[in-house]
PAZA-791317 format. One record per residue: residue number from 0; residue in three letters; x negated, y, z of N, C-alpha, C, O in turn. Coordinates in nm, 3 decimals, padded with zeros to 5 digits. Layout:
<atoms>
[atom NUM, Ala, [X, Y, Z], [X, Y, Z], [X, Y, Z], [X, Y, Z]]
...
</atoms>
This chain:
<atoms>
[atom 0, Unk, [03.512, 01.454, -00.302], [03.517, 01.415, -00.163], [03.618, 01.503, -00.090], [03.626, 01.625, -00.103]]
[atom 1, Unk, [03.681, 01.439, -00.023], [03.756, 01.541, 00.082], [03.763, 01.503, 00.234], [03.743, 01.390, 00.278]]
[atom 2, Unk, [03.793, 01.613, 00.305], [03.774, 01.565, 00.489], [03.890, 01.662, 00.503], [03.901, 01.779, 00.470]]
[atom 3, Unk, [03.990, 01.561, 00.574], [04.140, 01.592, 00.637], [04.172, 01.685, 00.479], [04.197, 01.805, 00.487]]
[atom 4, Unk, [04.169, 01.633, 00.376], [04.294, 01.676, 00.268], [04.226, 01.836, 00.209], [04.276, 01.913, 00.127]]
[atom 5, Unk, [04.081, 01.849, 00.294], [03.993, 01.974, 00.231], [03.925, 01.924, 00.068], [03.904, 01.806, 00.037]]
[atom 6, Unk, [03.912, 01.982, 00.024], [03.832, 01.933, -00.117], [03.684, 01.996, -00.087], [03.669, 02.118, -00.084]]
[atom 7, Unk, [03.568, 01.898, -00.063], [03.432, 01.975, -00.047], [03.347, 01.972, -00.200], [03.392, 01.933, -00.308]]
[atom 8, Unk, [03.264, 02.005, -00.181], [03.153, 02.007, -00.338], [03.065, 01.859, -00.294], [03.043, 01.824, -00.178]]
[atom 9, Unk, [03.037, 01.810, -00.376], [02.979, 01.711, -00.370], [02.815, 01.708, -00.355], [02.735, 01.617, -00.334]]
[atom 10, Unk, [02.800, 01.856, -00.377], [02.657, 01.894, -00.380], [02.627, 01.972, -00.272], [02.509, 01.969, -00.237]]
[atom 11, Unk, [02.695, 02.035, -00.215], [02.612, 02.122, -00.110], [02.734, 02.127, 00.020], [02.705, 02.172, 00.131]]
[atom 12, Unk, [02.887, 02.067, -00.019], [02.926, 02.013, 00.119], [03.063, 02.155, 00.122], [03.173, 02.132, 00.171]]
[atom 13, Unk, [03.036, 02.259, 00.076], [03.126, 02.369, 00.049], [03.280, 02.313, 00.037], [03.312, 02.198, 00.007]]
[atom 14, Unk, [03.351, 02.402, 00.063], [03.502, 02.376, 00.013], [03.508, 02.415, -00.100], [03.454, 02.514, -00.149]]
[atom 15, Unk, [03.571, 02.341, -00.147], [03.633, 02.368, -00.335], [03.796, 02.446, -00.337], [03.897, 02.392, -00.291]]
[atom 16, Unk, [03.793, 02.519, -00.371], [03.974, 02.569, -00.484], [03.936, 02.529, -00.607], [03.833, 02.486, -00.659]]
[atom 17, Unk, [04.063, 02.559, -00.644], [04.067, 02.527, -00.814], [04.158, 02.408, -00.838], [04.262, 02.386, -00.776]]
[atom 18, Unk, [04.101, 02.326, -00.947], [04.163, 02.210, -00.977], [04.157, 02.081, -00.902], [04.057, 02.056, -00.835]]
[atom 19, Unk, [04.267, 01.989, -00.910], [04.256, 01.853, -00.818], [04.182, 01.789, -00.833], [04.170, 01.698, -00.751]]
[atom 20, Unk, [04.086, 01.797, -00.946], [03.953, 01.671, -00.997], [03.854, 01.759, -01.044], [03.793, 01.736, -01.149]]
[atom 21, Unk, [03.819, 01.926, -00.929], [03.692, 01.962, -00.945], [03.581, 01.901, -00.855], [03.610, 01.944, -00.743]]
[atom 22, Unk, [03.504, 01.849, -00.846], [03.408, 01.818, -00.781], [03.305, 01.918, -00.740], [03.242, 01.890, -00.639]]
[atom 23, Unk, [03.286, 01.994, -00.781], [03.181, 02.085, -00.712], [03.241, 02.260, -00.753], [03.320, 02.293, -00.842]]
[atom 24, Unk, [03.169, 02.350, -00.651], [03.179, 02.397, -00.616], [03.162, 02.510, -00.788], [03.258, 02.552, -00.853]]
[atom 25, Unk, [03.034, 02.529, -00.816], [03.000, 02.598, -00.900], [02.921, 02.524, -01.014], [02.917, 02.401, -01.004]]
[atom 26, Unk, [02.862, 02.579, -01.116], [02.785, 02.523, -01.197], [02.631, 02.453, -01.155], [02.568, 02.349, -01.175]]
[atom 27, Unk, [02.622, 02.549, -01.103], [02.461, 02.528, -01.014], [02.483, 02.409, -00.956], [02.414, 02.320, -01.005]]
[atom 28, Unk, [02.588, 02.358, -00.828], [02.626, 02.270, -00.794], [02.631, 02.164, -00.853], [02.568, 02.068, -00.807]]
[atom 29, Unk, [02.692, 02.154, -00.946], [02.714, 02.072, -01.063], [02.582, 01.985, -01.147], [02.565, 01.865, -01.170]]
[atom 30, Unk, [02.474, 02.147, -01.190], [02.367, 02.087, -01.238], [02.278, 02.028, -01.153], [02.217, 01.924, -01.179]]
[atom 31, Unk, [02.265, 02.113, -01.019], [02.158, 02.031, -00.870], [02.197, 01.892, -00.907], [02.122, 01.820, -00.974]]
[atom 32, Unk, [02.294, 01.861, -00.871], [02.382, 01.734, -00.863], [02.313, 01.621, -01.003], [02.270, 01.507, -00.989]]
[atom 33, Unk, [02.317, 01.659, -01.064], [02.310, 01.563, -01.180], [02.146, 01.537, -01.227], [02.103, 01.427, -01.260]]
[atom 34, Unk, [02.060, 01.671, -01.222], [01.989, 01.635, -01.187], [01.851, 01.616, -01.125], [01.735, 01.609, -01.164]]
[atom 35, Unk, [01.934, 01.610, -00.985], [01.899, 01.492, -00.879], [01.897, 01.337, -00.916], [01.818, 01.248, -00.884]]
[atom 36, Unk, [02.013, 01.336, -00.999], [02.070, 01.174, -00.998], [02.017, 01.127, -01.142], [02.054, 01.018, -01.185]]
[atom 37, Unk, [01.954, 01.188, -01.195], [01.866, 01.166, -01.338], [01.751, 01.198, -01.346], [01.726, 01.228, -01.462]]
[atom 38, Unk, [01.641, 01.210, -01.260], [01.525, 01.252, -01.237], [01.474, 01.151, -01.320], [01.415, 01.158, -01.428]]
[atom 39, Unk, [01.512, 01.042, -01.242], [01.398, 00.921, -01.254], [01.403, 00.800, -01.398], [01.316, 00.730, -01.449]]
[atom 40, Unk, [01.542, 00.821, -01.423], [01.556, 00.827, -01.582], [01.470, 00.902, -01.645], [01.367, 00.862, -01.701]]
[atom 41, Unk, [01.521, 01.040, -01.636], [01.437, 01.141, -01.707], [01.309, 01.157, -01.728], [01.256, 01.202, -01.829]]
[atom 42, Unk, [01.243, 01.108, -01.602], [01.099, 01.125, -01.599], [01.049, 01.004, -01.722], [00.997, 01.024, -01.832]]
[atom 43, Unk, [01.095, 00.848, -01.641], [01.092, 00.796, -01.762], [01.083, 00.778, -01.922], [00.997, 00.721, -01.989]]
[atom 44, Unk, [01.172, 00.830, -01.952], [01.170, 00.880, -02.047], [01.110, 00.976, -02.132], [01.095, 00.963, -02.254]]
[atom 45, Unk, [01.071, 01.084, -02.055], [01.008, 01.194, -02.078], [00.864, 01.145, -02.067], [00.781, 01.228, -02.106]]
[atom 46, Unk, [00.818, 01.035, -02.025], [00.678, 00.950, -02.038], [00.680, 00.876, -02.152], [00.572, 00.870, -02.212]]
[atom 47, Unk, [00.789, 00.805, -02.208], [00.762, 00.741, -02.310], [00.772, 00.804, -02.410], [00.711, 00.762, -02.509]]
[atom 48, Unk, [00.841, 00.911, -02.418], [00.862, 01.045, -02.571], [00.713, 01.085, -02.552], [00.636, 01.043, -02.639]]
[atom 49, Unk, [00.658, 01.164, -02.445], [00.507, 01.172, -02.498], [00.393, 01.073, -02.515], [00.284, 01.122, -02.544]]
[atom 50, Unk, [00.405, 00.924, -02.498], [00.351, 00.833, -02.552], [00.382, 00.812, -02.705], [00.301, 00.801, -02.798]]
[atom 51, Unk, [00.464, 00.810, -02.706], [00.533, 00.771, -02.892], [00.461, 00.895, -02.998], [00.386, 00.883, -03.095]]
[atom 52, Unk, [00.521, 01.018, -02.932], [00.463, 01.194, -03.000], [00.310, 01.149, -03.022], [00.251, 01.139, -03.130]]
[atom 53, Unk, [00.268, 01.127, -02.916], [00.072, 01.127, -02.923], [00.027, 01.029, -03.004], [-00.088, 01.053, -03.042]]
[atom 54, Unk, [00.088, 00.894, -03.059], [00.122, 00.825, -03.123], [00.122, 00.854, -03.274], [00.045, 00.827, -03.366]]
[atom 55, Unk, [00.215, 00.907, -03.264], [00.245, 00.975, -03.402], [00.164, 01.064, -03.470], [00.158, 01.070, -03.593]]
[atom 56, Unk, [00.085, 01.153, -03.372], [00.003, 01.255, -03.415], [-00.109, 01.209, -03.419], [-00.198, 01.266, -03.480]]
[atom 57, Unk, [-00.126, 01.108, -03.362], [-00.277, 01.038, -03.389], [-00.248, 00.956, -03.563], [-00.315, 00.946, -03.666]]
[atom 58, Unk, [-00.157, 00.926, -03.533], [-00.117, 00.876, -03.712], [-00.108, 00.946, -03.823], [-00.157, 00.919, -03.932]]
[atom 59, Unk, [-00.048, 01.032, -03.793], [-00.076, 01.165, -03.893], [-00.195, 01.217, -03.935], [-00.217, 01.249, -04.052]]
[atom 60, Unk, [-00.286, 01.227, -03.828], [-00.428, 01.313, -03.805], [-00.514, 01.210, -03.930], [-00.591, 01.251, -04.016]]
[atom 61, Unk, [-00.476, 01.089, -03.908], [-00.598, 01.013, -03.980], [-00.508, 00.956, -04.093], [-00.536, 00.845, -04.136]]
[atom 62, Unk, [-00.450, 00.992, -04.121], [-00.322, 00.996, -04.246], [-00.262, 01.100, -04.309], [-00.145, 01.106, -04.345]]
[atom 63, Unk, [-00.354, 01.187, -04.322], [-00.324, 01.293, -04.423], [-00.264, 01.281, -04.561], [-00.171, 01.355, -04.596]]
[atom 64, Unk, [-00.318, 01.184, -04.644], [-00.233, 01.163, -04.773], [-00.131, 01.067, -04.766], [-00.107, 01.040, -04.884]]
[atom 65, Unk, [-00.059, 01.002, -04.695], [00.029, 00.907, -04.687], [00.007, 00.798, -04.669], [00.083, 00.736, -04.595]]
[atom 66, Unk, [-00.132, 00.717, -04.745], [-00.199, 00.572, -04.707], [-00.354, 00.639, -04.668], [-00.411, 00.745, -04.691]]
[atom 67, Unk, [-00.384, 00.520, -04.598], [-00.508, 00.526, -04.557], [-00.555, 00.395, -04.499], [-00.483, 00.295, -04.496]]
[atom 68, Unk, [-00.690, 00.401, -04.448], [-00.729, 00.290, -04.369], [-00.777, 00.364, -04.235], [-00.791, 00.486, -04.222]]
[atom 69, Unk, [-00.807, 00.242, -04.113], [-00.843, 00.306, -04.027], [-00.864, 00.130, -03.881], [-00.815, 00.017, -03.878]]
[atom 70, Unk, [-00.954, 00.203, -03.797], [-00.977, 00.053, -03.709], [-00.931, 00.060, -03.623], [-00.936, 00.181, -03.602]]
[atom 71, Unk, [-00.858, -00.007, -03.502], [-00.878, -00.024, -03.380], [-00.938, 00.051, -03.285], [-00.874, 00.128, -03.215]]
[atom 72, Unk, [-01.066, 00.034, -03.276], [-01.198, 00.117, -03.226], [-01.100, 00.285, -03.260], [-01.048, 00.358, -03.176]]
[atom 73, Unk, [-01.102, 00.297, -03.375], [-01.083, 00.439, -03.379], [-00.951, 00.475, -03.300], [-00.952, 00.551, -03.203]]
[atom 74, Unk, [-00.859, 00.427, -03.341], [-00.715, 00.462, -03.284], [-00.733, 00.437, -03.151], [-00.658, 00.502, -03.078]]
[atom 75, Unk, [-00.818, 00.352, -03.092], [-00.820, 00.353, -02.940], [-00.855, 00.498, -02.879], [-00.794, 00.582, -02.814]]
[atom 76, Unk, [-00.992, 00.484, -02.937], [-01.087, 00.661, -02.896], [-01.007, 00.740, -02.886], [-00.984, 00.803, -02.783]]
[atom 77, Unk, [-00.924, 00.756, -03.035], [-00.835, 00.875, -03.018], [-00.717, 00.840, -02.856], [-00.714, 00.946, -02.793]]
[atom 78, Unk, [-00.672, 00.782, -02.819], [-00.568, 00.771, -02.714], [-00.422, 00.675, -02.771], [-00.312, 00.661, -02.716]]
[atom 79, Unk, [-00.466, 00.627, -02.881], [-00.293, 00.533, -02.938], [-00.310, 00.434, -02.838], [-00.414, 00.383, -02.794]]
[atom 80, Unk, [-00.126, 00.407, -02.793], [-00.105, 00.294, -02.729], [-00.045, 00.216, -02.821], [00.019, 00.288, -02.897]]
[atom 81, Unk, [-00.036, 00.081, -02.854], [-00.026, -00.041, -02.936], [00.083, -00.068, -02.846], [00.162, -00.142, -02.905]]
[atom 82, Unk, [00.120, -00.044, -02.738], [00.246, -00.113, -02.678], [00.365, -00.021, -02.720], [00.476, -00.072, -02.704]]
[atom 83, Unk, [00.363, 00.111, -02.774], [00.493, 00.191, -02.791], [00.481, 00.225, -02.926], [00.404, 00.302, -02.982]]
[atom 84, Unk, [00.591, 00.137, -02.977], [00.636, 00.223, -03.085], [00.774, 00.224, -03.154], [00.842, 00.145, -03.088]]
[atom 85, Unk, [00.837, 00.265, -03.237], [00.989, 00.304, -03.251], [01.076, 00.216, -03.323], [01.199, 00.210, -03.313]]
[atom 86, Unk, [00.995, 00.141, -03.405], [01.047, 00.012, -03.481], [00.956, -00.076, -03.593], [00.857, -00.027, -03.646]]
[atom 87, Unk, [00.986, -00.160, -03.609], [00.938, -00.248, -03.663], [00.963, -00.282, -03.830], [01.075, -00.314, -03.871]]
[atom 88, Unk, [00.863, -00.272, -03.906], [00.942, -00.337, -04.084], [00.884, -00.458, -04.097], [00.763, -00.481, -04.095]]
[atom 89, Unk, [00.966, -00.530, -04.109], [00.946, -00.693, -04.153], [00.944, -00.697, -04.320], [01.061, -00.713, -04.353]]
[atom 90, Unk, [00.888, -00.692, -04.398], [00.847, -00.737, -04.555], [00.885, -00.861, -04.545], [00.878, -00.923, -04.440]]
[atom 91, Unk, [00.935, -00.915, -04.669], [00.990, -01.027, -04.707], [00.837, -01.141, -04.743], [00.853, -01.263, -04.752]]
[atom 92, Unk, [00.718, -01.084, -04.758], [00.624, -01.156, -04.699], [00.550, -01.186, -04.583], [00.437, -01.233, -04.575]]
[atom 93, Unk, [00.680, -01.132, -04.440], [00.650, -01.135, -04.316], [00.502, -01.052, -04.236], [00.461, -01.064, -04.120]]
[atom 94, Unk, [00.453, -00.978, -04.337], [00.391, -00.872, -04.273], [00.523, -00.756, -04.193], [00.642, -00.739, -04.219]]
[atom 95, Unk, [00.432, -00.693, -04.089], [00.466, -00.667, -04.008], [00.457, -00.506, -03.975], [00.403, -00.496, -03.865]]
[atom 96, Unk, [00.481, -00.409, -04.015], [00.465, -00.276, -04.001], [00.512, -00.188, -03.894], [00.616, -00.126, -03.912]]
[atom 97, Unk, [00.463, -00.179, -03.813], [00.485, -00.096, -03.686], [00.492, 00.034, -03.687], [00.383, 00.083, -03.716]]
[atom 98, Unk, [00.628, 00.162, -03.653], [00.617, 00.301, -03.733], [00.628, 00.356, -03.549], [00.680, 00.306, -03.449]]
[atom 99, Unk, [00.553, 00.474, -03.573], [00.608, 00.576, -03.462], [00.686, 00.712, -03.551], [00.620, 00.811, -03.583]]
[atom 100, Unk, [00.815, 00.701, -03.579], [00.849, 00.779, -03.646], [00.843, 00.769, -03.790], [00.891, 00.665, -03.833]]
[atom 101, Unk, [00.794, 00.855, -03.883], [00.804, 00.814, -03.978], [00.634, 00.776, -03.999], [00.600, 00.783, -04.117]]
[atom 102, Unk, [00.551, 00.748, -03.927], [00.393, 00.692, -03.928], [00.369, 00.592, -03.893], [00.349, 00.564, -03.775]]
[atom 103, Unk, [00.364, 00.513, -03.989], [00.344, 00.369, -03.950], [00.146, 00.323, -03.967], [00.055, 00.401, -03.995]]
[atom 104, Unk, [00.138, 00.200, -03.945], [00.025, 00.087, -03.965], [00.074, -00.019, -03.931], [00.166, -00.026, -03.850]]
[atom 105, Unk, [-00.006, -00.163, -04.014], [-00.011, -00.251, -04.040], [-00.160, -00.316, -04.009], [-00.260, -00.285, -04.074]]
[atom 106, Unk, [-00.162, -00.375, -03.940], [-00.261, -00.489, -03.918], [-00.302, -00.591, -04.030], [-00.228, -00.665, -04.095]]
[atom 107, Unk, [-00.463, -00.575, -04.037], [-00.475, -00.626, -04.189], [-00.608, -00.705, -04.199], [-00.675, -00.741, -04.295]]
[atom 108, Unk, [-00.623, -00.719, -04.048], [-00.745, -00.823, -03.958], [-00.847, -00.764, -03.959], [-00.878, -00.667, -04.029]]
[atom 109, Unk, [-00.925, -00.834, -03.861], [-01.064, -00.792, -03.796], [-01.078, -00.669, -03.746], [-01.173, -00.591, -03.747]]
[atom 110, Unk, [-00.922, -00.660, -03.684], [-00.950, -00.503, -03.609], [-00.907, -00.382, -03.687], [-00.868, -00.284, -03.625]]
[atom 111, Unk, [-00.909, -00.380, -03.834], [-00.853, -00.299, -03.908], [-00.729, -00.265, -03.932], [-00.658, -00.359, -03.897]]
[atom 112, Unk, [-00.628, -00.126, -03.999], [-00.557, -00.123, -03.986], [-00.489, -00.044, -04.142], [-00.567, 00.038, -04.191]]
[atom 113, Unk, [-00.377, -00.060, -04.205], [-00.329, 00.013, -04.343], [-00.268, 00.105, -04.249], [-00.206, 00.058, -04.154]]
[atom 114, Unk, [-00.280, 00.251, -04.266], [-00.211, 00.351, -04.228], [-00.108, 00.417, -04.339], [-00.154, 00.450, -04.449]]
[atom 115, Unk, [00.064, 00.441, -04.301], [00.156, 00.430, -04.398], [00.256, 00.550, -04.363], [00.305, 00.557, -04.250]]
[atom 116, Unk, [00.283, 00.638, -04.456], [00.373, 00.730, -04.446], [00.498, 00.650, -04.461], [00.481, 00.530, -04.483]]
[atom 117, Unk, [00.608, 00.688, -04.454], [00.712, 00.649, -04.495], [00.867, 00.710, -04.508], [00.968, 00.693, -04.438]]
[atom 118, Unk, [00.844, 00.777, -04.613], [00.920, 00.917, -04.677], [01.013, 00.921, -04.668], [01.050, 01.035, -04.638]]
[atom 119, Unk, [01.135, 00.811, -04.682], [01.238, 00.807, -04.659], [01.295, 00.721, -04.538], [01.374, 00.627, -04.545]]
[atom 120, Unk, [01.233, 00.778, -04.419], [01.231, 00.755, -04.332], [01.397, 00.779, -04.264], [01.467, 00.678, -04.258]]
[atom 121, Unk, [01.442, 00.880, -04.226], [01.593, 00.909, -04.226], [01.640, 01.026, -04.325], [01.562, 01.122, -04.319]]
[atom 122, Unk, [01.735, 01.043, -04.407], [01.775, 01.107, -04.520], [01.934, 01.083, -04.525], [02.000, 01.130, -04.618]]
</atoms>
């Protein structure tokens, strides 16, 4: 920003020296600035990473050896949300495996569920 050919900070209104395409004043300036303007991203986000994490650790907890079984009922109690998770495996017999990370389950009716490690997850 500038007023009459001054260069100000974009964050706190200060005059700038330095270079023709500094925008702010100092670093501090700089970081206030940004975020301010990423809070609400951030927060976002920072809600759905600890939905997915709690997720995951609830998968783990009752998946100690890599497979397991487990219900509904239970994964609810514990706190899993069924609406977040990180991706999807489609099997060529169109079952459907839902992972938070490398912890997946599979829906396998009446409320029940296959609980699934999945080792080579990224490598």
């Amino acid at each position: 920003m500038t007023t009459n050919d001054v260069k100000v900070c974009q964050e706190c209104g200060t005059e700038i020296r330095g270079r023709a395409d500094k925008k702010y004043c100092d670093d501090s300036c700089r970081n206030a600035w940004f975020n301010r303007h990423n809070r609400t991203t951030g927060n976002y986000m920072r809600k759905v990473n600890r939905i997915l994490k709690n997720n995951r650790r609830i998968l783990e907890e009752l998946n100690p050896k890599g497979t397991s079984k487990s219900t509904r009922k239970v994964l609810h109690r514990e706190g899993f949300n069924f609406d977040f998770y990180t991706n999807i495996y489609r099997t060529k017999t169109g079952k459907e495996y839902h992972f938070c990370y490398e912890q997946g389950y599979l829906d396998i009716g009446n409320g029940h569920y296959a609980l699934v490690l999945k080792k080579d997850y990224i490598e």
